[in-house]
Structures are given as C-alpha cells and as structure tokens.
N, CA, C and O atoms as CSV, one atom per row, in Angstrom:
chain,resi,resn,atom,element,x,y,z
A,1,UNK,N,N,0.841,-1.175,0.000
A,1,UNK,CA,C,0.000,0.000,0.000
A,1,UNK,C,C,0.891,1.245,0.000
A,1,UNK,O,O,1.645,1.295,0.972
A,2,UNK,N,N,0.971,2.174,-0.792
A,2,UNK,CA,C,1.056,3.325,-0.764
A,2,UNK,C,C,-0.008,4.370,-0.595
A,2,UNK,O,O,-1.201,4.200,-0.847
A,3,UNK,N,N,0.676,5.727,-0.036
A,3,UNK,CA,C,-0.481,6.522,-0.393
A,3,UNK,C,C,1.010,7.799,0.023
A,3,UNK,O,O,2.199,7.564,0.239
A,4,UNK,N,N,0.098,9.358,-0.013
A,4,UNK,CA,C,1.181,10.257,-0.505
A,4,UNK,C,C,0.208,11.078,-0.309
A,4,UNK,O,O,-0.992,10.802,-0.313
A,5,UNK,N,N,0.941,12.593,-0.048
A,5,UNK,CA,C,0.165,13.484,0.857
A,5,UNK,C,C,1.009,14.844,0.874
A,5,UNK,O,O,2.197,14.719,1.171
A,6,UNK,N,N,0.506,16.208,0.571
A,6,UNK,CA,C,1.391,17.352,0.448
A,6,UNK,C,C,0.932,18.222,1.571
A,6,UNK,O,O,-0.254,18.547,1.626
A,7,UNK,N,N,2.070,18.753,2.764
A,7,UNK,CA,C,1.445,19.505,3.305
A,7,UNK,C,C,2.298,20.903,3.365
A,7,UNK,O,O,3.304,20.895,2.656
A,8,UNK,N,N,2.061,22.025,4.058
A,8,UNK,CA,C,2.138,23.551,4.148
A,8,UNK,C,C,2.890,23.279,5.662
A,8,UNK,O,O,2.221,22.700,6.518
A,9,UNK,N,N,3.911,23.588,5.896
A,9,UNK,CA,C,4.164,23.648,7.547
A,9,UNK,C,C,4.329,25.160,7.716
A,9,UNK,O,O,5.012,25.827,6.940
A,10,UNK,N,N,3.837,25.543,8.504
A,10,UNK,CA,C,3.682,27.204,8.907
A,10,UNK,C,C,5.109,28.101,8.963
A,10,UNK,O,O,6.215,27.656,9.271
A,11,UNK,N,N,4.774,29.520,8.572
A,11,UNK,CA,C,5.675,30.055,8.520
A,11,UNK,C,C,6.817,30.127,10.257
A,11,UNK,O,O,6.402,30.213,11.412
A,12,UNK,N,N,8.074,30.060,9.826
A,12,UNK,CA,C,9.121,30.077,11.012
A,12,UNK,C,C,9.942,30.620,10.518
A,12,UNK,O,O,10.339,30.432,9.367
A,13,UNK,N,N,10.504,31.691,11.600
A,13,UNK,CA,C,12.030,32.328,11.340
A,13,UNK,C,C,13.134,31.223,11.588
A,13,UNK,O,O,13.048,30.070,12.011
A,14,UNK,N,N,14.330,32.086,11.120
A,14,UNK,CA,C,15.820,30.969,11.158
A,14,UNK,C,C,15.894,30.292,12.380
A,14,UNK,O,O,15.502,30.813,13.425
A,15,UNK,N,N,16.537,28.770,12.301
A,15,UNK,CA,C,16.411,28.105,13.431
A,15,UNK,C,C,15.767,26.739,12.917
A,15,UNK,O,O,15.305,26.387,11.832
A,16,UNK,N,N,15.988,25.908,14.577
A,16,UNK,CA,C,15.748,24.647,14.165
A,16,UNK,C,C,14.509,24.415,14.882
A,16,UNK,O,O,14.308,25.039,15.924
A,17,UNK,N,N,13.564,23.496,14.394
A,17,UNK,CA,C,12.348,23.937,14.818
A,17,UNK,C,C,11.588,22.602,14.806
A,17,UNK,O,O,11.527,22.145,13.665
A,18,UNK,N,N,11.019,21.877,15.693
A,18,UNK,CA,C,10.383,20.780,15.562
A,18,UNK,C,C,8.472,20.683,15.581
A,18,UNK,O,O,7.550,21.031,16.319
A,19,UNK,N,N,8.722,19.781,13.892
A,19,UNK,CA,C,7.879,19.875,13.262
A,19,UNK,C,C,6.982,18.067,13.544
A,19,UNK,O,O,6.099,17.574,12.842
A,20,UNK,N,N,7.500,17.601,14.530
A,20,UNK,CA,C,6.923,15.890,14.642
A,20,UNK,C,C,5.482,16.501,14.535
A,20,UNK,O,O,5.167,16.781,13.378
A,21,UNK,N,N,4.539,16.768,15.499
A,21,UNK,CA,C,3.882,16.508,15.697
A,21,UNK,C,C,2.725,16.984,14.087
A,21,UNK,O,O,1.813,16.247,13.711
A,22,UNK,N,N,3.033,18.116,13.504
A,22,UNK,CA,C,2.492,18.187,12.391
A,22,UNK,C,C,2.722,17.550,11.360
A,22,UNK,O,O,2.114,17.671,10.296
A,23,UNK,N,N,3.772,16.693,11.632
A,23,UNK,CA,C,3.903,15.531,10.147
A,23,UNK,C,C,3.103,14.047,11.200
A,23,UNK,O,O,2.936,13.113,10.416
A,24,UNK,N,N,2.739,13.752,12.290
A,24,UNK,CA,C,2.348,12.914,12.557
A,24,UNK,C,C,0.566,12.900,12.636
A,24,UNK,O,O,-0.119,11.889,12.792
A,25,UNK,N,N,-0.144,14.891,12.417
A,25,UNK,CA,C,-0.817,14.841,12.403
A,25,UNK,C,C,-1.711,14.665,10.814
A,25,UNK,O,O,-2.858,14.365,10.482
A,26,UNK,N,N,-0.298,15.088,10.045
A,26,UNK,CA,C,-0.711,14.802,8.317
A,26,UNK,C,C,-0.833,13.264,8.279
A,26,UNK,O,O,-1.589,12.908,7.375
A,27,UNK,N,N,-0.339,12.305,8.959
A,27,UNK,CA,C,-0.415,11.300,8.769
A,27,UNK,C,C,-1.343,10.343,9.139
A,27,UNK,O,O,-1.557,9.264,8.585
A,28,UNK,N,N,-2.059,10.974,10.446
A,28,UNK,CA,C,-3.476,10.222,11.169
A,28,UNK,C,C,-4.576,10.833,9.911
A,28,UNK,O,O,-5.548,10.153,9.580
A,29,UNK,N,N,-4.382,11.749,9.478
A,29,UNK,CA,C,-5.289,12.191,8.408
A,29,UNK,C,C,-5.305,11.480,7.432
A,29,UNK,O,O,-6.409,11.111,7.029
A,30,UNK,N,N,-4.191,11.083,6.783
A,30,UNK,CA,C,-3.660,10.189,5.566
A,30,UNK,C,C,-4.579,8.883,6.330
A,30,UNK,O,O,-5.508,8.473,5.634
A,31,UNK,N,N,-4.498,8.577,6.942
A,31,UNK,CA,C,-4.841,7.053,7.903
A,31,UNK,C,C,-5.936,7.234,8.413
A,31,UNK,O,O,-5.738,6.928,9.589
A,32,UNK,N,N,-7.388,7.649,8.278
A,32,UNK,CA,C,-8.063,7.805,8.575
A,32,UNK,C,C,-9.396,6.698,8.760
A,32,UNK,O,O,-10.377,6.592,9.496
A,33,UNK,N,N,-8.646,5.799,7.370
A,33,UNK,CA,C,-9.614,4.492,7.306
A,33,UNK,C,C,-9.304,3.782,7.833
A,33,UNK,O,O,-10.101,2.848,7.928
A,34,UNK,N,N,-7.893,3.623,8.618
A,34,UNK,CA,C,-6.986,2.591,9.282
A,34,UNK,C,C,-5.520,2.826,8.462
A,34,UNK,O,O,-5.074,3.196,7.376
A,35,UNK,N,N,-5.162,2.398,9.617
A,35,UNK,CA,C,-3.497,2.850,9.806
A,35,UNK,C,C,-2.590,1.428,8.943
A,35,UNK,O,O,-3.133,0.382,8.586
A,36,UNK,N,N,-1.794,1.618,8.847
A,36,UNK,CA,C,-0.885,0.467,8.420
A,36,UNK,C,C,-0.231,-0.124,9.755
A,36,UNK,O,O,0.237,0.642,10.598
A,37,UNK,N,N,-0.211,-1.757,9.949
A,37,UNK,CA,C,0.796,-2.019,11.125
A,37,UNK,C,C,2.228,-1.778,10.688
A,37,UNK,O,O,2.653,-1.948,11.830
A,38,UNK,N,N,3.163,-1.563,10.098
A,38,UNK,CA,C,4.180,-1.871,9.701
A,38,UNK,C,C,4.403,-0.417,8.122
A,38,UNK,O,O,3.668,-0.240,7.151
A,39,UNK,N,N,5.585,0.261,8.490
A,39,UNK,CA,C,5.737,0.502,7.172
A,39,UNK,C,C,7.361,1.774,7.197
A,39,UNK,O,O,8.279,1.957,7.996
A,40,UNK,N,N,6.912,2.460,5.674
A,40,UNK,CA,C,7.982,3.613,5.984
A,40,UNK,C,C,7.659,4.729,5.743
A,40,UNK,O,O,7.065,4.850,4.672
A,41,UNK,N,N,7.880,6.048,6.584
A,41,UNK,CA,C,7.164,7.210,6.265
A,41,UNK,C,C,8.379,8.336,5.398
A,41,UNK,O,O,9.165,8.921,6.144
A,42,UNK,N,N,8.501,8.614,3.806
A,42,UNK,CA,C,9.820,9.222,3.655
A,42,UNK,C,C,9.113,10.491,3.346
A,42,UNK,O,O,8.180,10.504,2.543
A,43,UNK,N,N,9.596,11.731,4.057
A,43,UNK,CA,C,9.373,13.515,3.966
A,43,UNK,C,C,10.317,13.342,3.263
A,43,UNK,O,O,11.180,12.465,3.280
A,44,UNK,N,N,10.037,14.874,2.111
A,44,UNK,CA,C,10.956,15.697,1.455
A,44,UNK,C,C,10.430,16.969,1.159
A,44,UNK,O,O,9.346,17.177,0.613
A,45,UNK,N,N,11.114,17.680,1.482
A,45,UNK,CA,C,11.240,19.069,1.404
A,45,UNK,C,C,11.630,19.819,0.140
A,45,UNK,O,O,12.743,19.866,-0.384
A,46,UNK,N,N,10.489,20.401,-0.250
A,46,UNK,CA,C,10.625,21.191,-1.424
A,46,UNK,C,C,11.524,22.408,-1.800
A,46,UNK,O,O,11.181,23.107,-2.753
A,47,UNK,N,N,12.706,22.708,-1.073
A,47,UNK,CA,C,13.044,23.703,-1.170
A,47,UNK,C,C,14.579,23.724,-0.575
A,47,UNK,O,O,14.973,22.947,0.294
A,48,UNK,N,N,15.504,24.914,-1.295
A,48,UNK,CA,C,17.002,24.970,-1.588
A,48,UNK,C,C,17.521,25.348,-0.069
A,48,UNK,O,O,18.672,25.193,0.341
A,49,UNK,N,N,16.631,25.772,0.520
A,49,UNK,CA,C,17.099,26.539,1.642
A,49,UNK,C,C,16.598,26.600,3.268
A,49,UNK,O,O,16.645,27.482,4.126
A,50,UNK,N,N,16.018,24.993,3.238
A,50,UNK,CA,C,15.723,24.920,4.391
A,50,UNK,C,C,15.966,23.227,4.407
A,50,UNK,O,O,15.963,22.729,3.281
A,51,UNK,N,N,16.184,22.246,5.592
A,51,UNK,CA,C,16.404,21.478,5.317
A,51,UNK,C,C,15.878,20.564,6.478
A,51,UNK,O,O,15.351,21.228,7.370
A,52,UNK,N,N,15.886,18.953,6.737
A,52,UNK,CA,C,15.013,18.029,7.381
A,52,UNK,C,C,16.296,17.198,8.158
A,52,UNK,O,O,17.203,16.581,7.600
A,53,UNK,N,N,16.011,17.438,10.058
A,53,UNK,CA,C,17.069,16.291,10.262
A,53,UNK,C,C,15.986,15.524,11.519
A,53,UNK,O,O,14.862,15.885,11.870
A,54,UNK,N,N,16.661,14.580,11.909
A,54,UNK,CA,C,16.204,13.974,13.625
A,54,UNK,C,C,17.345,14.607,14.679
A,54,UNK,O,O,18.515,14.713,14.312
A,55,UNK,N,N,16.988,14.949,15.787
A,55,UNK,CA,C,18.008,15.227,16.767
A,55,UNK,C,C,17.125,15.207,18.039
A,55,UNK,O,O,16.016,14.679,18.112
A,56,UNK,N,N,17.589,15.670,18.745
A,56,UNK,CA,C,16.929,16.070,20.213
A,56,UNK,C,C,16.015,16.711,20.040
A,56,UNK,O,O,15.927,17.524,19.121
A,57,UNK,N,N,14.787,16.397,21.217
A,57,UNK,CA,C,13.846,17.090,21.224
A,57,UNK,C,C,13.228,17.487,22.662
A,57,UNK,O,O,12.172,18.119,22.679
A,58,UNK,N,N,13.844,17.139,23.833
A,58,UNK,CA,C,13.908,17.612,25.163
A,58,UNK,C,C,14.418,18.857,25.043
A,58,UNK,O,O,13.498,19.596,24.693
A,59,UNK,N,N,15.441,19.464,25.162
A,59,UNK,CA,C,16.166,20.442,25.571
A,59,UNK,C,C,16.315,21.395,24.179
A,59,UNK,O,O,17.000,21.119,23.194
A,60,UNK,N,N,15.291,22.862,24.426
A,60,UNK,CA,C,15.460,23.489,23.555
A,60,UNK,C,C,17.083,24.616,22.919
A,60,UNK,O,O,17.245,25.465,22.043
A,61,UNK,N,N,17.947,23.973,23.954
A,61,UNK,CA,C,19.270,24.736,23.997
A,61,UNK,C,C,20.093,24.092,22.737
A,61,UNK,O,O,20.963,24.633,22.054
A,62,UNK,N,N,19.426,22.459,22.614
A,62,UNK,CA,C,20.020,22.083,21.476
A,62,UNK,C,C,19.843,22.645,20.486
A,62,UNK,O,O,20.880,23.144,20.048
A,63,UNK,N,N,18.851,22.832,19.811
A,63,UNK,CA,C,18.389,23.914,18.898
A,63,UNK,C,C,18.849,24.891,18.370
A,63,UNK,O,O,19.100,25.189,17.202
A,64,UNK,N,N,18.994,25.611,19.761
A,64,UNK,CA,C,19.893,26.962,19.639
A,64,UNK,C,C,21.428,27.027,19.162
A,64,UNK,O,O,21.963,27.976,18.590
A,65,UNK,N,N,22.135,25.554,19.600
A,65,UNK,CA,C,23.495,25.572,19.948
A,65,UNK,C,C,23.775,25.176,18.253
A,65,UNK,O,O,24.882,25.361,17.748
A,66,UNK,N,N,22.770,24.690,17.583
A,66,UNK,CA,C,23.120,23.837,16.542
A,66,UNK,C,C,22.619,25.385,15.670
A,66,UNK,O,O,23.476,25.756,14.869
A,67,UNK,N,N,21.664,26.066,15.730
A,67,UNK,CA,C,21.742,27.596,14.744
A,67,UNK,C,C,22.904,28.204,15.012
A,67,UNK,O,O,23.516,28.703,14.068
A,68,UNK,N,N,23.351,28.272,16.123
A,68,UNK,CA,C,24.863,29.288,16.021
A,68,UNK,C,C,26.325,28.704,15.843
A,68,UNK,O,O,27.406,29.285,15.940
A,69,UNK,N,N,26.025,27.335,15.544
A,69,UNK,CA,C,27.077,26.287,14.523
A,69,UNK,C,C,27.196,26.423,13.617
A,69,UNK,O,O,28.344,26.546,13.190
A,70,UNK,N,N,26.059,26.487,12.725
A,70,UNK,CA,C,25.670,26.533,11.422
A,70,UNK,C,C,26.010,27.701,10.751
A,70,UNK,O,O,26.561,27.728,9.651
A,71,UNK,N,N,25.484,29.247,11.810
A,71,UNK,CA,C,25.887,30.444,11.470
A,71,UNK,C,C,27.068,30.657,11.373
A,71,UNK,O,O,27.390,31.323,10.389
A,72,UNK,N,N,28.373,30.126,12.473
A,72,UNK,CA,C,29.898,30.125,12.064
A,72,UNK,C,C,30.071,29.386,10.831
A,72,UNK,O,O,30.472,29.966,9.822
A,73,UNK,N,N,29.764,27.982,10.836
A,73,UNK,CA,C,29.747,27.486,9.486
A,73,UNK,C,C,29.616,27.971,8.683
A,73,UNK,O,O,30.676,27.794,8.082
A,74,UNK,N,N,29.109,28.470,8.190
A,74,UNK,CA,C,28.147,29.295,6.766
A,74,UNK,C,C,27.903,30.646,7.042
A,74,UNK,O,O,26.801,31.123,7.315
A,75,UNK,N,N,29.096,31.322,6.952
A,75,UNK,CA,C,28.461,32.836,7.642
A,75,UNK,C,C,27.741,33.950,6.477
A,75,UNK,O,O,28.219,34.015,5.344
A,76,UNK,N,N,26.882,34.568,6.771
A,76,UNK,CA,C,26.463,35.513,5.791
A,76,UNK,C,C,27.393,36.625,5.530
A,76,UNK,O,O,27.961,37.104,6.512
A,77,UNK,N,N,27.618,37.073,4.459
A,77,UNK,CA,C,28.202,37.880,3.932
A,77,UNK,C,C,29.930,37.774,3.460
A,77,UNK,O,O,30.539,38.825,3.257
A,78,UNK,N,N,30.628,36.441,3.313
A,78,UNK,CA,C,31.363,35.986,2.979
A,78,UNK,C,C,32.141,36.421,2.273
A,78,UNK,O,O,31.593,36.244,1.185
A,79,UNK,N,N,33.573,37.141,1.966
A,79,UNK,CA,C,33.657,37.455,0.706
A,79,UNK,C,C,33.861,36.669,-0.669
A,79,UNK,O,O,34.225,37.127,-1.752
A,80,UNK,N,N,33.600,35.650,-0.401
A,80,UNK,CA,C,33.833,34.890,-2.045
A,80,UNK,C,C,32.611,33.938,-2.244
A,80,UNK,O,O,32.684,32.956,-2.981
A,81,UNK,N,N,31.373,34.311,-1.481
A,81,UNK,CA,C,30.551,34.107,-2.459
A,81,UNK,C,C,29.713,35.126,-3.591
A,81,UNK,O,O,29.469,36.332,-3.593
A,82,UNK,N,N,29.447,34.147,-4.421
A,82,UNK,CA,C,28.849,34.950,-5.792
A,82,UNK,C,C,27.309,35.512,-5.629
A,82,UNK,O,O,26.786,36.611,-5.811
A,83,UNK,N,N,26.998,34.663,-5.345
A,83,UNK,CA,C,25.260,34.533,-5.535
A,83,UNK,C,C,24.236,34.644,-4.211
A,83,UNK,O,O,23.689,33.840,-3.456
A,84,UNK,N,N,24.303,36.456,-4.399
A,84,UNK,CA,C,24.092,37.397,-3.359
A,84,UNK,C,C,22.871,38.185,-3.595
A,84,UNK,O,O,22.420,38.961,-2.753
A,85,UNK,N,N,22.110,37.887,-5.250
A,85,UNK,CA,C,21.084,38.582,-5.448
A,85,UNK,C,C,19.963,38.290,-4.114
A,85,UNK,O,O,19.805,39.307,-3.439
A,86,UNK,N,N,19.366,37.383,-3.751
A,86,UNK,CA,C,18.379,37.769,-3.217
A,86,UNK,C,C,18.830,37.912,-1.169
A,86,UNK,O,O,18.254,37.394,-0.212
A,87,UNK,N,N,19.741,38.592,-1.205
A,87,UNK,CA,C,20.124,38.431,0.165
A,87,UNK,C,C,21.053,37.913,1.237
A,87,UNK,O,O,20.484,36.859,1.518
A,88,UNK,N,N,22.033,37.970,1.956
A,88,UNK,CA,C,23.218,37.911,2.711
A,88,UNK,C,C,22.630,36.487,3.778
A,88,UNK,O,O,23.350,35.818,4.520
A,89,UNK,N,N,21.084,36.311,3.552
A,89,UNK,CA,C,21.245,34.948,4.196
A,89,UNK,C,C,21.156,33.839,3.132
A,89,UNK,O,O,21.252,32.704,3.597
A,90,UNK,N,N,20.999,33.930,1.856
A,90,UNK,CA,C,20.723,33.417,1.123
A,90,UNK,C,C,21.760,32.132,0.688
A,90,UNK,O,O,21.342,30.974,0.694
A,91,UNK,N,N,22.862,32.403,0.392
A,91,UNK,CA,C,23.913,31.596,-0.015
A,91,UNK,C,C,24.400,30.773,1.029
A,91,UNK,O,O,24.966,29.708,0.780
A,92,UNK,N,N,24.198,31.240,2.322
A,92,UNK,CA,C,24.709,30.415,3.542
A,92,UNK,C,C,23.762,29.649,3.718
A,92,UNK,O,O,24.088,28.479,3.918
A,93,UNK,N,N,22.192,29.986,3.719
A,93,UNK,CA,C,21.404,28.657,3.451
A,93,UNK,C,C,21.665,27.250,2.699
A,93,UNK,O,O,21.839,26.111,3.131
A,94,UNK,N,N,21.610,27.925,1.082
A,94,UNK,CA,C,22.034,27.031,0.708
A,94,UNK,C,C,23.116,25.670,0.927
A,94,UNK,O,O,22.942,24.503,0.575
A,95,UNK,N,N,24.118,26.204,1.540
A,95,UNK,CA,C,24.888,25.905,1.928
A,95,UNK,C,C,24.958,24.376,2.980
A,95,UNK,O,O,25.565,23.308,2.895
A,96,UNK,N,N,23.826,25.077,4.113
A,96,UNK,CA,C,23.528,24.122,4.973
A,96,UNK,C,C,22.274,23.519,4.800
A,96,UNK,O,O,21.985,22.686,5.659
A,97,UNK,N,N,21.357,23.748,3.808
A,97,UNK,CA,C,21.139,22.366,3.195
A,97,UNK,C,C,21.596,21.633,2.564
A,97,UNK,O,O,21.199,20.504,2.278
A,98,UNK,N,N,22.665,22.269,2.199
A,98,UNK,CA,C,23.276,21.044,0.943
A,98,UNK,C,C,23.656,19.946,2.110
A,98,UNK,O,O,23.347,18.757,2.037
A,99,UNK,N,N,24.390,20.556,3.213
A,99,UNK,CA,C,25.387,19.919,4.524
A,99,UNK,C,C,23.968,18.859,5.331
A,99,UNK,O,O,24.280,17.747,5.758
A,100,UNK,N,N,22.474,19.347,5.460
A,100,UNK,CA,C,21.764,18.355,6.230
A,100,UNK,C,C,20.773,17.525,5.239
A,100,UNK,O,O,20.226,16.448,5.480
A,101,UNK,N,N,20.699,18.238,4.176
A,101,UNK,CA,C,19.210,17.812,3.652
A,101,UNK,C,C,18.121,18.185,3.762
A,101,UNK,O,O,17.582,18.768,4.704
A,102,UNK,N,N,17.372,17.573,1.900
A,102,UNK,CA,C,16.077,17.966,2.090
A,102,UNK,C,C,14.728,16.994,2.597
A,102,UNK,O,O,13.527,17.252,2.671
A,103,UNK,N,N,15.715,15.466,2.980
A,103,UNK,CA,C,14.562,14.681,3.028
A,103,UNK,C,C,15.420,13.438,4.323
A,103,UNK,O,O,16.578,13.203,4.669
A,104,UNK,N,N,14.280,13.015,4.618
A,104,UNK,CA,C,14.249,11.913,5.393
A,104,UNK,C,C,13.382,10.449,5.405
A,104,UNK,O,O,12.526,10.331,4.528
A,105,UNK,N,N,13.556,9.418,6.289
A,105,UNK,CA,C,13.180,8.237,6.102
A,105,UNK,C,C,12.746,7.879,7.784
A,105,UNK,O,O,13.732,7.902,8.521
A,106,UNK,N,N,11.498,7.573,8.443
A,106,UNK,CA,C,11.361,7.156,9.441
A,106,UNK,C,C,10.357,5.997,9.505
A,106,UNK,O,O,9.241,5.990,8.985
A,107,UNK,N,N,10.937,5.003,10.234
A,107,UNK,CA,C,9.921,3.836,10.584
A,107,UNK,C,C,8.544,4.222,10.791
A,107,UNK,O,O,8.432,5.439,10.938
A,108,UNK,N,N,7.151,3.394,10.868
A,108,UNK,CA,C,6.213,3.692,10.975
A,108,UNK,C,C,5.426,2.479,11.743
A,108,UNK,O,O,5.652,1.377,11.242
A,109,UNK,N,N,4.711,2.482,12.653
A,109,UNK,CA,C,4.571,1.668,13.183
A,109,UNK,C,C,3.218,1.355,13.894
A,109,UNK,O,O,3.372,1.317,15.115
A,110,UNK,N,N,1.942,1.121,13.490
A,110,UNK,CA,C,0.760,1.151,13.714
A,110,UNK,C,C,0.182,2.899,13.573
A,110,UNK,O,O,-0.496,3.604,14.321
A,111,UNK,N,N,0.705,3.090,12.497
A,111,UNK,CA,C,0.548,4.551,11.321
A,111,UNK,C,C,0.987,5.861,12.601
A,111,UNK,O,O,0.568,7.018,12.638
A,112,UNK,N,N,2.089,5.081,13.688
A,112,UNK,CA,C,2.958,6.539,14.286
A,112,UNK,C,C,4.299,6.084,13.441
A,112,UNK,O,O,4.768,5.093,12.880
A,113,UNK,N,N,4.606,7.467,13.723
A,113,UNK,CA,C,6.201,7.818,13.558
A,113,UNK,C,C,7.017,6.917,14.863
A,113,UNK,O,O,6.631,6.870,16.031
A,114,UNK,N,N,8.380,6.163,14.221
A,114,UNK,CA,C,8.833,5.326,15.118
A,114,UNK,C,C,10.315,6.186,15.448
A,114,UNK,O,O,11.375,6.112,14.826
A,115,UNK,N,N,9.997,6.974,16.589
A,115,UNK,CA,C,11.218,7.547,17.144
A,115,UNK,C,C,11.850,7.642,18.405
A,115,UNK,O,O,11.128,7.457,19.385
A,116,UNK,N,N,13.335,7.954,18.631
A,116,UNK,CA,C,13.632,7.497,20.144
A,116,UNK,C,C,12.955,8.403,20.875
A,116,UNK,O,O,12.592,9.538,20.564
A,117,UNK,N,N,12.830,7.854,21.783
A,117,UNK,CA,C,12.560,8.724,23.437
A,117,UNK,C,C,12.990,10.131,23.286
A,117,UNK,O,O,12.363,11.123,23.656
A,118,UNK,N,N,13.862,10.103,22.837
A,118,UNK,CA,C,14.245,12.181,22.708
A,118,UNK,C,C,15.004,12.345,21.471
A,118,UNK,O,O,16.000,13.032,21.244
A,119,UNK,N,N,14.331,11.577,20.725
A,119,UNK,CA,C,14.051,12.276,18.857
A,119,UNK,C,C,12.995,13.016,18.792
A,119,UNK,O,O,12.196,12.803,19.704
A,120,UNK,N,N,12.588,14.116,17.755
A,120,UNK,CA,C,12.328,14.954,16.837
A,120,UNK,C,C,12.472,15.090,15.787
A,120,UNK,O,O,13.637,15.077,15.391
A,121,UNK,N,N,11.346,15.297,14.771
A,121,UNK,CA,C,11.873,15.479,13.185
A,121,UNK,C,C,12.084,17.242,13.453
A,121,UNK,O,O,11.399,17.846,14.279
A,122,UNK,N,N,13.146,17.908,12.602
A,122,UNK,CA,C,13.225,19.143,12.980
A,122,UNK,C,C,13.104,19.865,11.635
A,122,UNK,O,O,13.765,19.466,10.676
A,123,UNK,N,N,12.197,21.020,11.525
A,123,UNK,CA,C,12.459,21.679,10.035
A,123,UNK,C,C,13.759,23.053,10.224
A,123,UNK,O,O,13.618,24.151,10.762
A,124,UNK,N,N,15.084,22.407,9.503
A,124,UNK,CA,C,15.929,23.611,9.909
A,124,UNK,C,C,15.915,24.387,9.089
A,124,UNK,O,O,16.669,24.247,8.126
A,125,UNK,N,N,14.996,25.549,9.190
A,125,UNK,CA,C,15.427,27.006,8.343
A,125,UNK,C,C,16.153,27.758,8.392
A,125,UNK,O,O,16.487,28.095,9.529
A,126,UNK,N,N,16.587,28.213,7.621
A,126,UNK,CA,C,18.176,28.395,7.443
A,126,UNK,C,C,17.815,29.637,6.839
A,126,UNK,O,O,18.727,30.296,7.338
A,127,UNK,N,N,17.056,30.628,6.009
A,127,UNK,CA,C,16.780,31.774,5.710
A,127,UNK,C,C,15.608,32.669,6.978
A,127,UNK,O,O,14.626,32.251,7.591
A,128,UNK,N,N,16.299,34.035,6.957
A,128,UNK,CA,C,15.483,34.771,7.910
A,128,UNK,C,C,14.127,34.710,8.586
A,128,UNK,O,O,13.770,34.536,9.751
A,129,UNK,N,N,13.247,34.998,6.967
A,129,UNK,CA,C,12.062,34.488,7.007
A,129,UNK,C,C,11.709,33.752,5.327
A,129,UNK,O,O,11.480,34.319,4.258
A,130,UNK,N,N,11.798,32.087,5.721
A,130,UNK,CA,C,11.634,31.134,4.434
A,130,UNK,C,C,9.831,31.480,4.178
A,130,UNK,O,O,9.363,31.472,3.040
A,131,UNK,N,N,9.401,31.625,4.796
A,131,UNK,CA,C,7.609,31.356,4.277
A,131,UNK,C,C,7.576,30.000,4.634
A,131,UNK,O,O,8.538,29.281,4.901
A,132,UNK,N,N,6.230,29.679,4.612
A,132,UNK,CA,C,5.503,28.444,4.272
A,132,UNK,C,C,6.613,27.326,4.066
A,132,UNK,O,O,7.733,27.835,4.101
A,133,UNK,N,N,6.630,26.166,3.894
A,133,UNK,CA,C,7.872,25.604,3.737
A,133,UNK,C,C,6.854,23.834,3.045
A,133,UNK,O,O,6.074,23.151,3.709
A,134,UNK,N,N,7.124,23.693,2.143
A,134,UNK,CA,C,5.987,22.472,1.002
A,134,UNK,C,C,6.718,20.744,1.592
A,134,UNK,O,O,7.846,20.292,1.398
A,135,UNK,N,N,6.016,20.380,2.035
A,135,UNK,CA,C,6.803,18.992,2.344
A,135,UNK,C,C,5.882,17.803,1.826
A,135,UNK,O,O,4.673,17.590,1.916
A,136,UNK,N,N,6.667,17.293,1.398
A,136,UNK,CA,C,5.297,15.764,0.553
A,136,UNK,C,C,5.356,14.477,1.689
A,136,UNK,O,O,6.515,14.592,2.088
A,137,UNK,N,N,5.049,13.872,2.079
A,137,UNK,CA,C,4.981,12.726,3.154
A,137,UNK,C,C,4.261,11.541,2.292
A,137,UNK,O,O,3.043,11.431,2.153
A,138,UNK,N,N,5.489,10.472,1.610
A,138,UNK,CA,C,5.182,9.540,0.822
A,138,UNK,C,C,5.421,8.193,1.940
A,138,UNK,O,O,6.456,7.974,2.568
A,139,UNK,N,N,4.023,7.305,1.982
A,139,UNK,CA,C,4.228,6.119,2.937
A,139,UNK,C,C,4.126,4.668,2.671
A,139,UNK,O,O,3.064,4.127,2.979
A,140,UNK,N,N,4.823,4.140,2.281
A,140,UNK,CA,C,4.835,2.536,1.893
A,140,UNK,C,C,4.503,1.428,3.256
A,140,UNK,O,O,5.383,1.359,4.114
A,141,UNK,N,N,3.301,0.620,3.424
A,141,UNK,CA,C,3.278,0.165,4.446
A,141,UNK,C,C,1.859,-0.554,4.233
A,141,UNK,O,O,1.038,-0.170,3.399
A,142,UNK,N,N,1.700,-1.504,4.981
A,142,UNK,CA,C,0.988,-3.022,5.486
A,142,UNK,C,C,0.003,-3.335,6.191
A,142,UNK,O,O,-0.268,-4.521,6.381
C-alpha cells in the first residue's frame, strides 16, 4: 500500500524547529480508514534553503546551539561568495542544506512515527524568514 500526501508547515524564522507533531498529524489524516501495522514514512522538502534532520527534542538549547554552529559554518556575507542577489542569508542557506538535507526516512509503526525517546523530526530554516515551507509525506506500508 502506498499513499502520498502534500502539506504547508507554517511560517518560522531561522532556526531549528520541531515539526513531529504536524507531520504525525498529516499522517493520522492520511490514515483515517486505518493505519498500516508496519511501514515507511519518507518527507521531502521542497526547497534549496531549508532542510530536514532527527536530533533532540527535550532540551530546547540544542536547537539553539546547533543555529549558532551553522551560522559560524556558513556565515552571511562571505567574501567569495557569488550569488548574493536575493540576500546575505541566502547563499549560507544554501549551503547548509546542501550539509543536512532535504529529506528523510522514518519507521512507521501502527501509522505513528517510530522515534527514540528524545528524537524529533526538525524543520531547519536556514533563511530569515523562508515562508511556508511544502513537504510531501510519501508512505509505503501493510
């Protein structure tokens, strides 16, 4: 069984930001006739400049510690990057999606998300203000 599903996750400024519970609520929706026992749930993220990881989801300091990593990493205003038209956060985004990604793969398991005790799916935006952010939630499962 497949099935496949596009959703809108709300606008968020830069930062890492956990998005479980709205991809688990696209998914009781998707599952509405009954759930699958067994399967795989893969997100992907439509876009250059924001990107999809698992990490901690107790302690919001992680969060924080991992945006001002990223910001040394990839700093805005660089002098040798090129491609500066739409903005000084722009190219450093890119950047750190290329470094986390736009997509992921999580177990599924009587149609929940199968994650540790202090996992989180996190949407990391990486531009000031990205907008809206398009994620497809494709699920193979039994």
């Amino acid at each position: 069984m497949w099935r496949q599903s596009e959703i809108l996750l709300k606008d968020r400024s830069r930062g890492f930001h956990i998005v479980t519970s709205e991809i688990q609520a696209a998914l009781n929706s998707m599952f509405a006739d009954g759930q699958p026992s067994v399967g795989l749930c893969h997100l992907f993220l439509h876009h250059t400049s924001a990107s999809l990881a698992i990490n901690e989801n107790a302690d919001p300091d992680v969060r924080g510690d991992l945006e001002r990593h990223f910001s040394v990493l990839a700093p805005e205003n660089a002098p040798h990057y090129r491609h500066t038209l739409e903005g000084p956060d722009d190219m450093p985004a890119h950047i750190k999606s290329v470094l986390i990604g736009p997509e992921l793969t999580v177990p599924l398991r009587k149609g929940k998300l199968v994650l540790g005790t202090w996992q989180g799916i996190y949407l990391c935006e990486h531009r000031d203000h990205g907008g809206r952010r398009t994620l497809t939630i494709t699920v193979q499962g039994e």
